[in-house]
MARPAKOL-686194 format. One record per residue (C-alpha): x, y, z; residue number from 0. Coordinates in Angstrom, 3 decimals, always signed. Layout:
N
(node (X,Y,Z),NUM);
...
//
This chain:
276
(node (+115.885,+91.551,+114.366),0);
(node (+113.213,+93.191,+116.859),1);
(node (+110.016,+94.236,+115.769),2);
(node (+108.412,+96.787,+117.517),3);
(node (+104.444,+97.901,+115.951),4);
(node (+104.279,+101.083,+117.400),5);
(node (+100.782,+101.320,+115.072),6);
(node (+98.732,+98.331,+113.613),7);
(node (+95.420,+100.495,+112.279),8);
(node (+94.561,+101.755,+108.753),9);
(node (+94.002,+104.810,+107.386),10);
(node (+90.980,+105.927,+110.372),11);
(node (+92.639,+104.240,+113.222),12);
(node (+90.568,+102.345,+115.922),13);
(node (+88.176,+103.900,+117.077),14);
(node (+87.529,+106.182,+114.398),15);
(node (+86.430,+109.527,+115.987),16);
(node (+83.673,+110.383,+113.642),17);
(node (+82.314,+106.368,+113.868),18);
(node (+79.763,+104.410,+116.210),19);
(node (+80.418,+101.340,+114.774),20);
(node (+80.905,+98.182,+116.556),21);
(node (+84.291,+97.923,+116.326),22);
(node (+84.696,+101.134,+116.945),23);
(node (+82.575,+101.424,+120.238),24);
(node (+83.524,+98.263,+121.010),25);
(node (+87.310,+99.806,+121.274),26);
(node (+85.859,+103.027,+123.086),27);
(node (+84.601,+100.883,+126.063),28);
(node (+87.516,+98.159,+126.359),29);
(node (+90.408,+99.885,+125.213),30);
(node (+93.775,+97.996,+125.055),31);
(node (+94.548,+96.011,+122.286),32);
(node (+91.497,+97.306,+120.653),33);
(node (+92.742,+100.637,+119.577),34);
(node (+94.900,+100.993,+116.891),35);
(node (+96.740,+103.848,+115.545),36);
(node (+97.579,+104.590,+112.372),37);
(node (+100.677,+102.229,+111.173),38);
(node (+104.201,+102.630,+111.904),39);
(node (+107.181,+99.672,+112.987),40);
(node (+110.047,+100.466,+114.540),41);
(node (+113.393,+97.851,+113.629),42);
(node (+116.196,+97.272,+116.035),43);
(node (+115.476,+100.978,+117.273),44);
(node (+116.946,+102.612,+114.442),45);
(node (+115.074,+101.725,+110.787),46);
(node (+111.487,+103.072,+111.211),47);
(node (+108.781,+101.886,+108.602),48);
(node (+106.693,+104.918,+108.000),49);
(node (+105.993,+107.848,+109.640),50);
(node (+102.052,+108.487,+109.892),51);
(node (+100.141,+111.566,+112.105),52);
(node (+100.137,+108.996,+115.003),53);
(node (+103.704,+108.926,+115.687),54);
(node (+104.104,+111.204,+118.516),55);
(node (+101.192,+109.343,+120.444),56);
(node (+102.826,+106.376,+120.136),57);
(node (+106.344,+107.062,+120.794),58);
(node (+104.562,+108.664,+124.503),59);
(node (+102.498,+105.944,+125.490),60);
(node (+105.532,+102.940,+124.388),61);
(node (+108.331,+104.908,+126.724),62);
(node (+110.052,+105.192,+123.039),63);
(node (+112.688,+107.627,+121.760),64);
(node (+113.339,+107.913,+118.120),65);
(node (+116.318,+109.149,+118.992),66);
(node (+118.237,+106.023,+117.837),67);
(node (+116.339,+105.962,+114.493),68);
(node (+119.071,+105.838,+111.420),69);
(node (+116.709,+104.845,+108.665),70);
(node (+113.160,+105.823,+107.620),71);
(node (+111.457,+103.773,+104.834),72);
(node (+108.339,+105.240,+103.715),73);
(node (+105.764,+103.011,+101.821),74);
(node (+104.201,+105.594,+99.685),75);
(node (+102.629,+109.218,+100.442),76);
(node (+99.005,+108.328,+101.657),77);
(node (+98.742,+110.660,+104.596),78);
(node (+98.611,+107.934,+107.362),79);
(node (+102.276,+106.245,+106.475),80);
(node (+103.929,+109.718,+105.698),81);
(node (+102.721,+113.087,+107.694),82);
(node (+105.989,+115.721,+106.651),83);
(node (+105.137,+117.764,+109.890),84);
(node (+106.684,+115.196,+112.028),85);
(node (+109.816,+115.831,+110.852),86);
(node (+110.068,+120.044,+111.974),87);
(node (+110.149,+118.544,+115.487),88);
(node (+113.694,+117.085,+114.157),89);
(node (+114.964,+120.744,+113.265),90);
(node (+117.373,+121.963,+116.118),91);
(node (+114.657,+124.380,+117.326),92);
(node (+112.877,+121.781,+118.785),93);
(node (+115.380,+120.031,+120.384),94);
(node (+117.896,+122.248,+121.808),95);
(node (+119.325,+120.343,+124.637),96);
(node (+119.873,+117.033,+122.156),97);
(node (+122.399,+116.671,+119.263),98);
(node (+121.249,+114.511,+116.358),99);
(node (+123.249,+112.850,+113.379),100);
(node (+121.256,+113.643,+110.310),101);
(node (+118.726,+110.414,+109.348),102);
(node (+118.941,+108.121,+106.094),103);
(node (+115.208,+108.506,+104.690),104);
(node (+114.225,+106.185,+101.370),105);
(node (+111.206,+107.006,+100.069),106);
(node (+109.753,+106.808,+96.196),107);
(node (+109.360,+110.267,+94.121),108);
(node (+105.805,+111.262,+95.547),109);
(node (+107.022,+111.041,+98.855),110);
(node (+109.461,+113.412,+97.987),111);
(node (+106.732,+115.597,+95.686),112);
(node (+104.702,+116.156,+99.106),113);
(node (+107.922,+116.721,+101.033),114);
(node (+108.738,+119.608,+98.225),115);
(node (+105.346,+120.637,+98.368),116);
(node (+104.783,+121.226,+101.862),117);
(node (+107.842,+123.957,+102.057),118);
(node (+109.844,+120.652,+104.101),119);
(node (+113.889,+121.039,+103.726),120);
(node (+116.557,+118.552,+103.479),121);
(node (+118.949,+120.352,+105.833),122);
(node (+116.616,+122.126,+108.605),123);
(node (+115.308,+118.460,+109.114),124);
(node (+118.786,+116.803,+108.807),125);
(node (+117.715,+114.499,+106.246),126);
(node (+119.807,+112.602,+103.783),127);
(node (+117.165,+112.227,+100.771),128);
(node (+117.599,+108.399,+99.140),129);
(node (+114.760,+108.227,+96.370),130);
(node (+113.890,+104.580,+95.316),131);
(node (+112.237,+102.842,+92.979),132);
(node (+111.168,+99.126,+92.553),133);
(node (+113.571,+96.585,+91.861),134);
(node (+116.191,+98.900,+93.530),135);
(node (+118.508,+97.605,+96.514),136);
(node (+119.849,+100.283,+99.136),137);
(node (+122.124,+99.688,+101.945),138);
(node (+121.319,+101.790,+105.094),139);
(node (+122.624,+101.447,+108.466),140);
(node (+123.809,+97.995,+108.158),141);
(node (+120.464,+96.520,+106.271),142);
(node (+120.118,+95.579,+102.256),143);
(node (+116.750,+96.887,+101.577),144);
(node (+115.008,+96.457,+98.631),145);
(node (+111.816,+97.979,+97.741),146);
(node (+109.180,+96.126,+95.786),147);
(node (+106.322,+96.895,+93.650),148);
(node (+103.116,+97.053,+95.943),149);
(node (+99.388,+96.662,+94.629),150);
(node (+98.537,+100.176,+96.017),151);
(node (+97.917,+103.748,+95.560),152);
(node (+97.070,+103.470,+92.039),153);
(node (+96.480,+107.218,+91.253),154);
(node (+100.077,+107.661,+91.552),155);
(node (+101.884,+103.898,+90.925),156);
(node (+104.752,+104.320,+93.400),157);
(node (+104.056,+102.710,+96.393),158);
(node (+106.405,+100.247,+97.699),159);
(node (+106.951,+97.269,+100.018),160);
(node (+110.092,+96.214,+101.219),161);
(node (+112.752,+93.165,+102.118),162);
(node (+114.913,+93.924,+104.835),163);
(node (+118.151,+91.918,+105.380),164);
(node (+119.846,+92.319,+108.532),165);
(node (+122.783,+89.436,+107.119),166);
(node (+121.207,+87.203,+109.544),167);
(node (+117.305,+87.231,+109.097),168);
(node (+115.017,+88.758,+106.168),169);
(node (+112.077,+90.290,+106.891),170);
(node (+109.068,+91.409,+104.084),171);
(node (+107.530,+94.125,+104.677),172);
(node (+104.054,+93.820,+103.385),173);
(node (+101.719,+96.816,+103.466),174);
(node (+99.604,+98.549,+101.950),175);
(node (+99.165,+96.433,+99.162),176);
(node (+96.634,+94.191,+97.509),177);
(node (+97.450,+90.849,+95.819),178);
(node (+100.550,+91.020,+94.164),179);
(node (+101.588,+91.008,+90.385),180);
(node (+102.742,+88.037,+88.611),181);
(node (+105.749,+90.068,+87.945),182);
(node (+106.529,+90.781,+91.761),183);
(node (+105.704,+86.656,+92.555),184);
(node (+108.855,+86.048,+89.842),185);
(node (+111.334,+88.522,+91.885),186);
(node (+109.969,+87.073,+95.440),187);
(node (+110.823,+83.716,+93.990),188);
(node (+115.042,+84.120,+94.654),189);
(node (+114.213,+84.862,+98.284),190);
(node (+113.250,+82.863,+101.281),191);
(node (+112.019,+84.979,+104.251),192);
(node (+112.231,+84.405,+108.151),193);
(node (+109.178,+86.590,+108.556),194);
(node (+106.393,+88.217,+106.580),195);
(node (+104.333,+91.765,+107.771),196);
(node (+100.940,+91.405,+105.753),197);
(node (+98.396,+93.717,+105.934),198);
(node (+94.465,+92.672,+106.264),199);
(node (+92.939,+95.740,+106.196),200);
(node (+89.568,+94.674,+104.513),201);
(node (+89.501,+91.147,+106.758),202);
(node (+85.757,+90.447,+106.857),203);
(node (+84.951,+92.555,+103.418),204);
(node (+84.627,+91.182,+100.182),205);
(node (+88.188,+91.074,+98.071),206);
(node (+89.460,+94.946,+96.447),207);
(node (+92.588,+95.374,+94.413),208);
(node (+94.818,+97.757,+97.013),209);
(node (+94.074,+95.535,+100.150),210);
(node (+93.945,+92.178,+101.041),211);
(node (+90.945,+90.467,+103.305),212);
(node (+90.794,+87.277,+104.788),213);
(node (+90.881,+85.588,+101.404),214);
(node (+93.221,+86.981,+100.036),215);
(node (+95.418,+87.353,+103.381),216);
(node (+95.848,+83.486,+102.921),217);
(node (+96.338,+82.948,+99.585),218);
(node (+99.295,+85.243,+99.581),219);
(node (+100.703,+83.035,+102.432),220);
(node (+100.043,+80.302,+100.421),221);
(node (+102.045,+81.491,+97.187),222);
(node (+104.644,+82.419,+99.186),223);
(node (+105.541,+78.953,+100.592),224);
(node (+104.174,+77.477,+97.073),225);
(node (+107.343,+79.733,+95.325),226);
(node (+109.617,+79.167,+98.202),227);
(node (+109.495,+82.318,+99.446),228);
(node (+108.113,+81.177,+102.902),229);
(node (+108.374,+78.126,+104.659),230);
(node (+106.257,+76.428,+107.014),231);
(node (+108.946,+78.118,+109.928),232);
(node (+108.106,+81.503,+108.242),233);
(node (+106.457,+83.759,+110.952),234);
(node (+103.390,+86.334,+109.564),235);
(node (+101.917,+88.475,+111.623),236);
(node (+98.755,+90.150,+110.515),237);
(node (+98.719,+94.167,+110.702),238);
(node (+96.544,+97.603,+109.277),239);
(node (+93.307,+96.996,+110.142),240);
(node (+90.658,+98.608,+109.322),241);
(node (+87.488,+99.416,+111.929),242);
(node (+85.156,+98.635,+108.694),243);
(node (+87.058,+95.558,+108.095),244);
(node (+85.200,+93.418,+110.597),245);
(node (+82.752,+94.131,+113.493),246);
(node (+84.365,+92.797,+116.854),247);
(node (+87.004,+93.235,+119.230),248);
(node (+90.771,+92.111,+118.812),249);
(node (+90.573,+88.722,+120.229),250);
(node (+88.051,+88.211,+117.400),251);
(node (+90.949,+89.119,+114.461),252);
(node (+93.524,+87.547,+116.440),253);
(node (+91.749,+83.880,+116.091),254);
(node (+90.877,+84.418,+112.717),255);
(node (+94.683,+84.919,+111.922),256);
(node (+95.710,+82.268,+114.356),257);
(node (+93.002,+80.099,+112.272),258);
(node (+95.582,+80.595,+108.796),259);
(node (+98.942,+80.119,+110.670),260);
(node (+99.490,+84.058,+111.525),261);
(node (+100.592,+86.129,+114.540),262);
(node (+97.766,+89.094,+115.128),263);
(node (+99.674,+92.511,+115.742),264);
(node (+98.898,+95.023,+118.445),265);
(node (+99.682,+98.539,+119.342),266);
(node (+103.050,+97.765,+121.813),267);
(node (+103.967,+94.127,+120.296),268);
(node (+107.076,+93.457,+119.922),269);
(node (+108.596,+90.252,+118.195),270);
(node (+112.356,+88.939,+118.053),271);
(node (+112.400,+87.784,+114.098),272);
(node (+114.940,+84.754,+114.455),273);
(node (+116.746,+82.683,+111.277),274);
(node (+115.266,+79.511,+110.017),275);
//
């Protein structure tokens, strides 16, 4: 299973244009692994983990075609995992010289509400709707997904993480949420998973209930090899970070997650998930 982060930021991206903070004009000056757009991952070049206002950037500066893309899984609505607008560049229109099969999208029911909302359709797009809910298991272009409940977007109780089985490797997707329920520890308890994407988008702040910092960061590694979910061979790689999260550049972030065991992701990185 290949990993590619085609985004690693939170909701302002790195630098934030209407911030002077360190961070931030720390990331002006050096650029490179410093700036982060807003999140997206792309799997095996054709399942694509949310599908935020950054998307074209990214795709440009990574040599990337989403061409290949089969499956989208959106998280939850929040504006920088799910901007609708992206998709009118899939209506034939804009893409008269390329024929496209119509893409698998699996998204929970205010995803959908916004699509609705925003005048977006099914068919101009070529989009095969696949609602989801927690607890729910989908197969999609030759993956068993199953969406879990995240700690996040509490306004609207819908947003999901997901585990992605590709029959050889299992991946959790792990963002945006906060510490999880005791509920969600009992269903994560039947799995065992090769690797783990966990956000730390408050890293250096004190603990809140939709995002995990530092603190929190480890302890969920640390339930998740105390229930068997994860194993000391378990990779986690650290992603969605915030520029008010901590002051400093990346190397900073990265040896702080090195510190608890974890990979550091970066606009660009791109990581072969392999079976225990």
């Amino acid at each position: 299973m290949q990993i590619t982060f085609l985004g690693t930021g939170a909701a302002e991206g790195i630098p934030s244009p209407f911030c002077n903070c360190d961070t931030c004009e720390h990331a002006r000056k050096h650029g490179g692994r410093n700036i982060r757009k807003r999140q997206s991952v792309l799997i095996d070049n054709k399942l694509l983990i949310d599908l935020g206002p950054d998307i074209f950037a990214s795709c440009a500066e990574q040599g990337l075609s989403l061409c290949d893309v089969e499956t989208m899984l959106i998280t939850h609505s929040h504006s920088d995992h799910f901007d609708p607008e992206n998709l009118v560049l899939r209506e034939k229109a804009y893409r008269l010289a390329t024929d496209l099969p119509d893409v698998t999208m699996i998204a929970g029911p205010s995803v959908w509400m916004r699509w609705d909302e925003e005048g977006m359709k099914d068919q101009r797009s070529q989009i095969k709707r696949t609602p989801i809910l927690p607890g729910r298991t989908i197969q999609a272009s030759g993956y068993t997904v199953t969406a879990i409940e995240a700690n996040h977007h509490g306004t609207v109780g819908d947003a999901m993480n997901y585990m992605i089985d590709d029959g050889s490797c299992v991946l959790l997707f792990a963002s945006d949420s906060g510490v999880y329920s005791e509920a969600v520890w009992h269903e994560l308890s039947a799995h065992r998973f090769d690797a783990v994407i966990l956000e730390g988008t408050v890293w250096g702040r004190p603990s809140v209930k939709e995002h995990l910092n530092e603190t929190d960061f480890k302890l969920m590694m640390e339930r998740m090899k105390d229930i068997g979910a994860a194993t000391d061979k378990t990779t986690f790689i650290a992603t969605h970070f915030s520029h008010q999260g901590w002051a400093g550049p990346h190397e900073e972030i990265e040896a702080k997650a090195a510190r608890l065991g974890a990979l550091c992701a970066y606009d660009g990185m791109s990581f072969q998930v392999r079976s225990q």
